[in-house]
N, C-alpha and C positions, 0 to 999 in steps of 0.2 A: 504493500500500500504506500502510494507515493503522500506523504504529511506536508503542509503550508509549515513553513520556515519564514522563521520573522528573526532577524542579526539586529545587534543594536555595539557600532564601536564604539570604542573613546579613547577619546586621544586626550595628552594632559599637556598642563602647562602650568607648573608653580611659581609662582615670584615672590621674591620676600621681600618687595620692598613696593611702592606704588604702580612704577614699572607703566608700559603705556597703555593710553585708553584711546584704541583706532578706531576712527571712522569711515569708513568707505562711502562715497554717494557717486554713483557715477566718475569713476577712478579719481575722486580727490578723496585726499590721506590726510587725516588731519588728526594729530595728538597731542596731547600734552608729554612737555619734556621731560620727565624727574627720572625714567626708567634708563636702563642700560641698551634699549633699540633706537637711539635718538640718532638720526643720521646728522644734525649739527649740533655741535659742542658749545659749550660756554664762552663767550668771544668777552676780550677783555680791552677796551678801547684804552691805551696806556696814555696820560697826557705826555708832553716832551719837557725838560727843565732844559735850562742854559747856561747853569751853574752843576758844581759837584759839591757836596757835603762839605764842610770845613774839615771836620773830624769826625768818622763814623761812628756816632753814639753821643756824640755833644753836640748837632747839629738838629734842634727838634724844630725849628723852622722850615726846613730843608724840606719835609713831610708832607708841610701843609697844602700844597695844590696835587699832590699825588694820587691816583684812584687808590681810593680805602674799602674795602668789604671785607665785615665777622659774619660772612654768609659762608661757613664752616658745616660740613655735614661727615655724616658716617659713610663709610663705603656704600652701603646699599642704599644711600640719599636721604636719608631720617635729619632731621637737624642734630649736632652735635651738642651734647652736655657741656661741656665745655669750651669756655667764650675763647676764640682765637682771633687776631682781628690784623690783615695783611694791608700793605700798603707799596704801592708798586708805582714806578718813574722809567721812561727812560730820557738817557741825550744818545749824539748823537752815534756815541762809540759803548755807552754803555747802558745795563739793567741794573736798577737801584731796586732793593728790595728790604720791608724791614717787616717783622711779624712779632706780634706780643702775644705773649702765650700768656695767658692768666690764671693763677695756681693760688690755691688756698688752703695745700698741706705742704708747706716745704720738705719736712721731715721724710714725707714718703718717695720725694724726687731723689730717680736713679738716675745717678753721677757716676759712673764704674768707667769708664775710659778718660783719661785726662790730657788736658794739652801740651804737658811736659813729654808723653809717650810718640808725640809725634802724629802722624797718620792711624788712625786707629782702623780696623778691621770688623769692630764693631759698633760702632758708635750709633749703629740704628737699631740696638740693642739696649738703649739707655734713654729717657728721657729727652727728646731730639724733633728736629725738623729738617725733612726730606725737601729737598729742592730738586724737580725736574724739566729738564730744559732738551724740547727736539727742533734743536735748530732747523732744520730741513722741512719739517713737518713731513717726514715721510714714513711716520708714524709704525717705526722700527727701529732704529738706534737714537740714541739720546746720551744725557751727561747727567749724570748722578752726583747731589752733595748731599753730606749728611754734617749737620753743625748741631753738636749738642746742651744742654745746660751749663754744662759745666766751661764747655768753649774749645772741646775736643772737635774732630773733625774728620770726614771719609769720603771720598771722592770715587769716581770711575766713571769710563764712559761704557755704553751697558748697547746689547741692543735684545731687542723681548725676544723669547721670554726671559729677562732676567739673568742676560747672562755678562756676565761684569770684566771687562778689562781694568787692571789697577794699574793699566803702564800709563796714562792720563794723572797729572796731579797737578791741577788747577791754580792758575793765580789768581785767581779772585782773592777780595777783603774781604773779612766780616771783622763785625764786633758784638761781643754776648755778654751783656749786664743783666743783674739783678736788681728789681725795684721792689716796693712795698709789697702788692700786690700781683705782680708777673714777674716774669724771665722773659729781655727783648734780644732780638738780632737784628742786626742792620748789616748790607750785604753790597756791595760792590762787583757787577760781574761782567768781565771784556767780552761784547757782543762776540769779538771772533775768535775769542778761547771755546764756542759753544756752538759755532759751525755757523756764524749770523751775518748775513754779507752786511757790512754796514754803510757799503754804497749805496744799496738798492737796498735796504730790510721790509722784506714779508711777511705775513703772517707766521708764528712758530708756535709750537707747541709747548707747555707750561702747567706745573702743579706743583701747587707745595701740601703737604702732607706733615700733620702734628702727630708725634709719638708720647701719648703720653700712659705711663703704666699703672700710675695708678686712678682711677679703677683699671684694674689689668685688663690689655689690649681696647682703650680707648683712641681710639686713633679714629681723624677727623681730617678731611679733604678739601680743598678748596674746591675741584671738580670731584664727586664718585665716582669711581671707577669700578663699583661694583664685584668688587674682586679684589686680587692684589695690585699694593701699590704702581708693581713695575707694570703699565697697563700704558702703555703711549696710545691707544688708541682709542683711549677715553679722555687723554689730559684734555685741559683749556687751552685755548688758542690767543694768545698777545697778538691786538693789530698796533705793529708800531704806527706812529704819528705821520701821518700824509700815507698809509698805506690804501692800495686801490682796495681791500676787499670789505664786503659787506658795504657797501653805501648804503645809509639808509633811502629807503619810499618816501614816499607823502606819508604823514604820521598827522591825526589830529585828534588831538587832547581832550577828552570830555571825562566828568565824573565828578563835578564840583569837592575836585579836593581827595576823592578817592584812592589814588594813583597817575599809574600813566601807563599807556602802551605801545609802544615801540615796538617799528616792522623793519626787518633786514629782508635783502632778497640777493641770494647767493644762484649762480650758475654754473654749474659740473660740465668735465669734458663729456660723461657719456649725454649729455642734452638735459637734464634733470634741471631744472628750476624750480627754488625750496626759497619761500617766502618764511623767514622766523622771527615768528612771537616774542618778547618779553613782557611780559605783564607785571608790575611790581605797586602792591597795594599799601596805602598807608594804613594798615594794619598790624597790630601787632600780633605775632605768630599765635597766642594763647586765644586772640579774637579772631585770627584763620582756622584754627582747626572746629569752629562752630558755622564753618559757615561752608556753605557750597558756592562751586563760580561754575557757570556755564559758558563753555566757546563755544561761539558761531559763525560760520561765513555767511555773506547775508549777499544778495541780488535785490535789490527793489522790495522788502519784507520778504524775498523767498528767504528760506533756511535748507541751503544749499551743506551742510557739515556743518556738526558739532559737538560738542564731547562734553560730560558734563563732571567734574572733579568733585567728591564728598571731602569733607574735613582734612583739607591741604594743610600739610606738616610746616611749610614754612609759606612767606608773604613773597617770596617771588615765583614765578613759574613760568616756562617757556615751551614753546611748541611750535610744531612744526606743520608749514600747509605745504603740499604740493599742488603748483601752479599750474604744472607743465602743460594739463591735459583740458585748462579750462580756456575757454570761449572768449574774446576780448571784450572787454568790459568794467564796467564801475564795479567794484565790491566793497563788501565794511565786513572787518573783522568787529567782534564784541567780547565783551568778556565781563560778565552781571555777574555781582555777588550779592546772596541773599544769606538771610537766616531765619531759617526756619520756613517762615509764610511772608517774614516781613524783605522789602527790596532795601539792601544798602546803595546799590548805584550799577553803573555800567561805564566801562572804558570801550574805547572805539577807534577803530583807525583804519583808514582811506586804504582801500587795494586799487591801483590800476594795471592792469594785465592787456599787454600788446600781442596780438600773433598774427603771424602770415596765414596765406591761403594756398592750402594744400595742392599739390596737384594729383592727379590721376591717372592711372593705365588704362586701352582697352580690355585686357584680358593677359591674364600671367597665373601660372602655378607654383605650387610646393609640392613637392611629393614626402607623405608621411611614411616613414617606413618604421617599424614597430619589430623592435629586436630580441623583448621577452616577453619570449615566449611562453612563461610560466603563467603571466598574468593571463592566458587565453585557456589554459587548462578547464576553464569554466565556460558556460553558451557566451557569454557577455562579462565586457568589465569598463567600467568609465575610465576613460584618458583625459587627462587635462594636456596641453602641450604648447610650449611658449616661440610662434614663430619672430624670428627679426624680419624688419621691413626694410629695404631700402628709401633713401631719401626720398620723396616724392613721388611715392609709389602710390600709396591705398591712402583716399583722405578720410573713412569710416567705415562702418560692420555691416552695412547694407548692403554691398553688389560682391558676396561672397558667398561659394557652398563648398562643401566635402562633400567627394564622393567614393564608393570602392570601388575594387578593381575592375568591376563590369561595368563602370561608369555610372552605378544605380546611386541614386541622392542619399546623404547619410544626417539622419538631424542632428544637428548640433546649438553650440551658443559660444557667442565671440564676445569679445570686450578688449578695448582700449588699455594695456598696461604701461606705456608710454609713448609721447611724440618727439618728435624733432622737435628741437627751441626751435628753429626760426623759420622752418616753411608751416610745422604743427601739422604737418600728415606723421602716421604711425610709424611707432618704431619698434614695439613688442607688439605684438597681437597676442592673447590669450584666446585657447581653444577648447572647447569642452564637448564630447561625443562619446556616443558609448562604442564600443569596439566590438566585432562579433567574429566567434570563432570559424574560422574556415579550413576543415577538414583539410589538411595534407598542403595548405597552402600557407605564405609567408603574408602575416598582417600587413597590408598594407594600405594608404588611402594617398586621395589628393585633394588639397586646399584651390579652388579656383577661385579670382579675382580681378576685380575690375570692372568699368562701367558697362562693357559686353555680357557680364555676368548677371541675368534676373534676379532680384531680392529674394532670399529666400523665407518661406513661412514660419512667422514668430508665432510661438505659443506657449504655453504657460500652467504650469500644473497645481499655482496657489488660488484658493479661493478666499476672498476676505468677508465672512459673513457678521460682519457688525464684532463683536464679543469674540468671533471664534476666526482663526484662521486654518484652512485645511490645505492639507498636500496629498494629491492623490498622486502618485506615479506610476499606477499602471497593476501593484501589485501590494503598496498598502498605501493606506490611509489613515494619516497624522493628523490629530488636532490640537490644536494649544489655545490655552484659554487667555484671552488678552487679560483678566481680571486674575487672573490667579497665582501664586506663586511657585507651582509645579511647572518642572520647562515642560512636558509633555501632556496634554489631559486624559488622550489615550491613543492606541495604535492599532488597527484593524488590521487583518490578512484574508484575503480570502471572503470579507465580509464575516470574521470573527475577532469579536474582540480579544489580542493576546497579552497585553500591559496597558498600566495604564496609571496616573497620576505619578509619572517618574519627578523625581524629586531628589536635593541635596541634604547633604548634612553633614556637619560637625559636631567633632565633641573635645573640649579643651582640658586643659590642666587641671581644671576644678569640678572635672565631670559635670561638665552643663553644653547639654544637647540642645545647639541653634539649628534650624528649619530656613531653608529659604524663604523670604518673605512673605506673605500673603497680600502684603499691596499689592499697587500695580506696578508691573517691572516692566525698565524701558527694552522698547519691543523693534527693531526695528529690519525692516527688509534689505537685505545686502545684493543677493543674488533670488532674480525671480525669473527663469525660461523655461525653454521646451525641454533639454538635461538636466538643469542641476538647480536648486532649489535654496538658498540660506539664509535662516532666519538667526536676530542675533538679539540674546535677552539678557539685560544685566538686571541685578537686584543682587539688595543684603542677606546676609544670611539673619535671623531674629531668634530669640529665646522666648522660653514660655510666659515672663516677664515681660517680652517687647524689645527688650534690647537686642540695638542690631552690631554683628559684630563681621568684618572681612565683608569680600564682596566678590560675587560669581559672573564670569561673563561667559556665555555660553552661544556657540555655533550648531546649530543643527541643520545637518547638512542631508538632503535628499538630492536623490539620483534616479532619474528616469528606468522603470522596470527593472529596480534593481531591490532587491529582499531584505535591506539595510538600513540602518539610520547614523549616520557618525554624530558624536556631540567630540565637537570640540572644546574643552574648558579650564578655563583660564580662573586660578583661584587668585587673588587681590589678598594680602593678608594688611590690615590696618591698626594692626593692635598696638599696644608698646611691649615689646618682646620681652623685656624682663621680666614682665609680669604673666602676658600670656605664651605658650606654647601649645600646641594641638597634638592631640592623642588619635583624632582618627576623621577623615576625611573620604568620605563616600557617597556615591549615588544608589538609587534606592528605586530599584524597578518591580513593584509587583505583578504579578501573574495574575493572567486569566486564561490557565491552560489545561481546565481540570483537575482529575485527582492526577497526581506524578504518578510515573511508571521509573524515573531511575532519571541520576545525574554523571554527566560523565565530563571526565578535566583532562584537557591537552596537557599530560605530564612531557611528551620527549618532540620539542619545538624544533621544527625543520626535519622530521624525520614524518616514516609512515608507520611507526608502530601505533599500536592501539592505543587509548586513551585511558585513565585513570576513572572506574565507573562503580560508580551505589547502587544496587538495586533497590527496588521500594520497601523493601524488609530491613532495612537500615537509613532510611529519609528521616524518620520519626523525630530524631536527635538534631536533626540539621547536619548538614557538610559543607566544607570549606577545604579551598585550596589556599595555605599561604606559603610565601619567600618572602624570608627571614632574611638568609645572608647572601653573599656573594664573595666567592675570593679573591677575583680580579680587581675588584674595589674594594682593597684595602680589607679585606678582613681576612679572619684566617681558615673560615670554611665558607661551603656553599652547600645550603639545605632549603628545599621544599619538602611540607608534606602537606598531606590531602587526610582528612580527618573527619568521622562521623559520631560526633561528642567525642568522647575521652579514646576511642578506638582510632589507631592508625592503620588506615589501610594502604597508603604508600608515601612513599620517600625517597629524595634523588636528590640532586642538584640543582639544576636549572629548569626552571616548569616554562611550561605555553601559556599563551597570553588569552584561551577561550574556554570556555563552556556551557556546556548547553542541557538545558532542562526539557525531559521527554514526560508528556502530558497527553492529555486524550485526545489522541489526535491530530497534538501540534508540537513544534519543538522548537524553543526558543533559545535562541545565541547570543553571550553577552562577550567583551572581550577585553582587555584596557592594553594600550600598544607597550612595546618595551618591557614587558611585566615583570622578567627578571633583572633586568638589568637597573631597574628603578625601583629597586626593594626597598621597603618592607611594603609588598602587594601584599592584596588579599582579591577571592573570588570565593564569594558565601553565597549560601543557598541557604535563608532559615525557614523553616518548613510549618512553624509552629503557628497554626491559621493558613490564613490562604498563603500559597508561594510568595516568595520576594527573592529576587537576586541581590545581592549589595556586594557593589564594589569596590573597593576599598583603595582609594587612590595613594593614601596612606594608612596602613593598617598600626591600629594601637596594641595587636595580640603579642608584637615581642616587645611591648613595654616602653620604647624609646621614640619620645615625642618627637614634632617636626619642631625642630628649635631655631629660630634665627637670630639669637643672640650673637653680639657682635665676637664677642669672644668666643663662641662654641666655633661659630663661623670659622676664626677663624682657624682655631685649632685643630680643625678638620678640613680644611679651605678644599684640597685637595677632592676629597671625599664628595662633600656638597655639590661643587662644581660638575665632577663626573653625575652622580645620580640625575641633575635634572638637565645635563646636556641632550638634549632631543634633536 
């Protein structure tokens, strides 16, 4: 008896820190900056002096027209505990730089390397401030100083990851006093000891970095780099003074007294034009984290993108639009902050966007040729695939079709993934088709185009009925409740209902289980055609209390005639890490698939042995499949086992990422990607009432919370880094 099969993937994505919030509307990109995917960095406009210091450390006049920011954060972008506050010049041969570190346990400041010792070896071992300098901006070797409290010091020039030449020993100045209340340096550095042409000086790369130990591994950035220090390709970028980059836009000031908001707009060789935000609110940080700010790109009141930030850690924030793909004309960025219900104000600033006029072919091909063949093992399987354009080839997605090798039509769904800056015809196209397996033959298709080419027929598998929206593709039927705070309300097959109310959850260090929210969670259509289907829901997670804590954004992704649902999901953690950590982090798909007849777990991944399986004389108890360890990540074994209550029924190494519950009549598949290699998984089936599958994106059953404290961080750095490299 052939059984209806209902798949449900997922795919993860952890951040520990605010990390970005993308907007897609018709290929404009638009984010808030705080996250480690920010394609531009912190630009730091340096004024020029025309004098040098008298005496380095007795010249506090010398400071005063200098750019000053204690906008000091943690590697993962948190604002820092501790107040640092940098002060930066140049003329026109040298970098003036001076940093107050401000301490208010002298007793516990580590001084172990001293300046009588000469060059030290450790000196970013002790109490200290890292200076880093990528002359070139080629964001792979740089010049390393490390100048400590006591006034010890350690030099190299380094190039990532981290790997340090000590035959480099710098003639730069500094000077390191101690005041009432800080420890300062003041710094003298010869542009071209640091690779900086000072004929011509360009943009360069730039980070200073406070070491301080106590509280053990407090360490604080002037840029995050999200990781470790040695990280050039997250530093800040120094524009010297008369330098051509980033010119500002038309910028105009509104918010009686609010802030202000400033537009750069930068131009890459590959064609990319990235128009960047600064938004900086006369707020003070403790009156930002109460409030919410909403970006907008705006057309004539359309709300073309926008992104909306809860409870911002610090008062400035920057983000980025991509220009490249929009239309010439008037726009206004915005950026309203509220609290609560009540409007504090709105900043605003002028976009004007130029583009050429495309040209066009009559008729030109691509031939797709499809080389795994593994992915055909199945009738069908959806291809995404990204063709390049030539310059003033295709000016849009209309006078295009695929076809196969018999020349019969194939449906598909196109979209713009970038243009040419200056004629604005394409330069990526994105492709989306299902692929079909052809017995004894080599996959293969063609893309035609151009104005000779008929439009072909657009359609559409969403339905918006007021409250509900539905996807039918062919072979199930999704509904999501716009009102509700489950991402799915239920999932038919076959016209049987097989899940339904799928939902998230956490549970934290204090054992208090938050629910995705039950308001309304913003809801919004990303991709809507004939193939591929994606809708994007964010909301908080809440407690039985009300308290909302982290925050879910989730991708559900349908595919034409395909038996599947992928949720993509991205967890937002917002808490203060000291305080909170998370014990277990999962989705929650109930059943509606009868009484179970048996559950069976892909124990030996990439092979075809048989599966790890329950029969229904052992469901009673509930089963689970978890992975605990891994040896290649740092530990010193690697165990799964698969468990029905306190009974082991098998145990290995490295487990598969699916399984599937058999029911009357229908057999449901859940799966979560990378499942060993991002331990501690779990895949539960609790049986107790109706079925539930719960996946366990972080499973709490070996004890060890997800911690993103700065210090676990980094004591593990290593460790961390691999688990959620996806």
């Amino acid at each position: 008896m052939d059984y209806p099969v209902c798949r449900i993937l997922l795919t993860i994505c952890l951040a520990a820190s605010f990390g970005r919030a993308e907007v897609v509307f018709r290929d404009v990109r638009f984010y808030q900056r705080t996250g480690d995917q920010s394609r531009v960095t912190l630009r730091l406009h340096v004024p020029q002096t025309l004098r040098q210091p008298a005496t380095l450390g007795d010249d506090p006049g010398f400071w005063a027209d200098a750019l000053k920011t204690d906008l000091f954060v943690t590697p993962g972008a948190s604002l820092a505990e501790s107040r640092t506050q940098a002060f930066v010049s140049m003329s026109k041969d040298t970098l003036y730089l001076a940093v107050d570190c401000y301490e208010a346990d002298w007793d516990k400041l580590v001084t172990a390397a001293q300046p009588a010792e000469g060059d030290s070896k450790r000196a970013w071992a002790d109490d200290s401030l890292e200076i880093f300098i990528d002359g070139d901006l080629d964001q792979k070797s740089y010049h390393w100083m490390v100048i400590t409290a006591a006034g010890a010091k350690e030099d190299a020039s380094a190039f990532a990851p981290e790997r340090l030449k000590y035959q480099w020993n710098g003639t730069y100045a500094f000077d390191v006093r101690r005041h009432a209340d800080k420890w300062r340096v003041e710094m003298a550095i010869p542009l071209a000891e640091v690779g900086i042409d000072t004929a011509d000086p360009a943009a360069f790369g730039f980070n200073v970095v406070r070491n301080k130990l106590t509280p053990a591994a407090g360490i604080s950035q002037l840029a995050p780099t999200h990781g470790p220090n040695h990280a050039p390709g997250h530093f800040a970028q120094i524009i010297p003074p008369g330098a051509t980059a980033a010119k500002p836009v038309e910028a105009l000031l509104k918010g009686d007294g609010l802030g202000k908001l400033i537009l750069f707009k930068d131009e890459y060789p590959g064609g990319d034009v990235i128009a960047t935000g600064h938004a900086a609110f006369n707020l003070s940080p403790a009156d930002m984290a109460d409030c919410t700010v909403l970006f907008e790109l705006v057309q004539v009141e359309n709300v073309l993108a926008s992104t909306r930030v809860r409870h911002p850690q610090f008062n400035h924030v920057f983000f980025d639009i991509d220009i490249g793909d929009l239309a010439a004309g008037d726009y206004e960025v915005r950026a309203t902050a509220s609290r609560g219900n009540a409007f504090l104000g709105r900043l605003t600033a002028n976009l004007v966007r130029h583009t050429g006029h495309p040209a066009t072919v009559a008729q030109r091909h691509v031939d797709i040729i499809i080389d795994d063949a593994v992915a055909f093992r199945k009738q069908s399987v959806p291809l995404t695939v990204g063709i390049p354009m030539p310059r003033d080839t295709l000016a849009g997605t209309d006078n295009l079709r695929v076809v196969d090798l018999d020349g019969m039509p194939v449906p598909h769904q196109a979209r713009v993934m970038t243009r040419w800056t200056k004629s604005g015809s394409i330069k990526w196209l994105g492709l989306d088709f299902i692929g079909q397996s052809r017995q004894g033959r080599r996959p293969a298709y063609r893309l035609e185009f151009g104005d000779a080419v008929p439009p072909a027929r657009v359609g559409t598998m969403l339905i918006d009925r007021g409250g509900l929206l539905q996807i039918d593709n062919g072979v199930l039927r999704i509904t999501i409740d716009k009102e509700s705070g489950t991402l799915i309300q239920s999932v038919h097959c076959a016209d049987r209902e097989v899940a339904h109310d799928i939902d998230g959850r956490i549970i934290d260090n204090h054992d208090v289980e938050f629910r995705l929210s039950p308001a309304r969670p913003a809801i919004r259509i990303e991709e809507d055609g004939p193939i591929k289907c994606v809708i994007r829901k964010e909301q908080p997670y809440v407690n039985a209390d009300g308290r909302e804590s982290c925050i879910q954004i989730t991708r559900i992704t349908v595919y034409r005639d395909q038996p599947w649902i992928q949720l993509t999901h991205t967890f937002v953690f917002t808490e203060d890490s000291n305080k909170t950590q998370l014990k277990d982090i999962s989705i929650d798909v109930p059943l509606t698939v009868g009484e179970l007849q048996s559950v069976a777990f892909d124990i030996m991944p990439g092979t075809a042995d048989a599966p790890a399986v329950a029969g229904k004389d052992k469901l009673g108890a509930g089963v689970y499949l978890h992975q605990g360890k891994v040896r290649r990540y740092r530990e010193g074994t690697s165990r799964f086992e698969v468990r029905c209550g306190d009974e082991l029924l098998q145990t290995g190494e490295r487990a598969g990422h699916w399984y599937a519950a058999h029911g009357d009549g229908v057999i449901a598949i859940a799966g979560v990607r990378n499942f060993w290699q991002q331990f501690p998984k779990e895949l539960e089936l609790i049986t107790d009432g109706q079925p539930l599958m719960r996946l366990h994106l972080w499973s709490g059953r070996g004890g060890v919370p997800l911690d993103f404290r700065t210090d676990t961080w980094i004591a593990r750095r290593g460790k961390w880094g691999e688990h959620f490299a996806d």
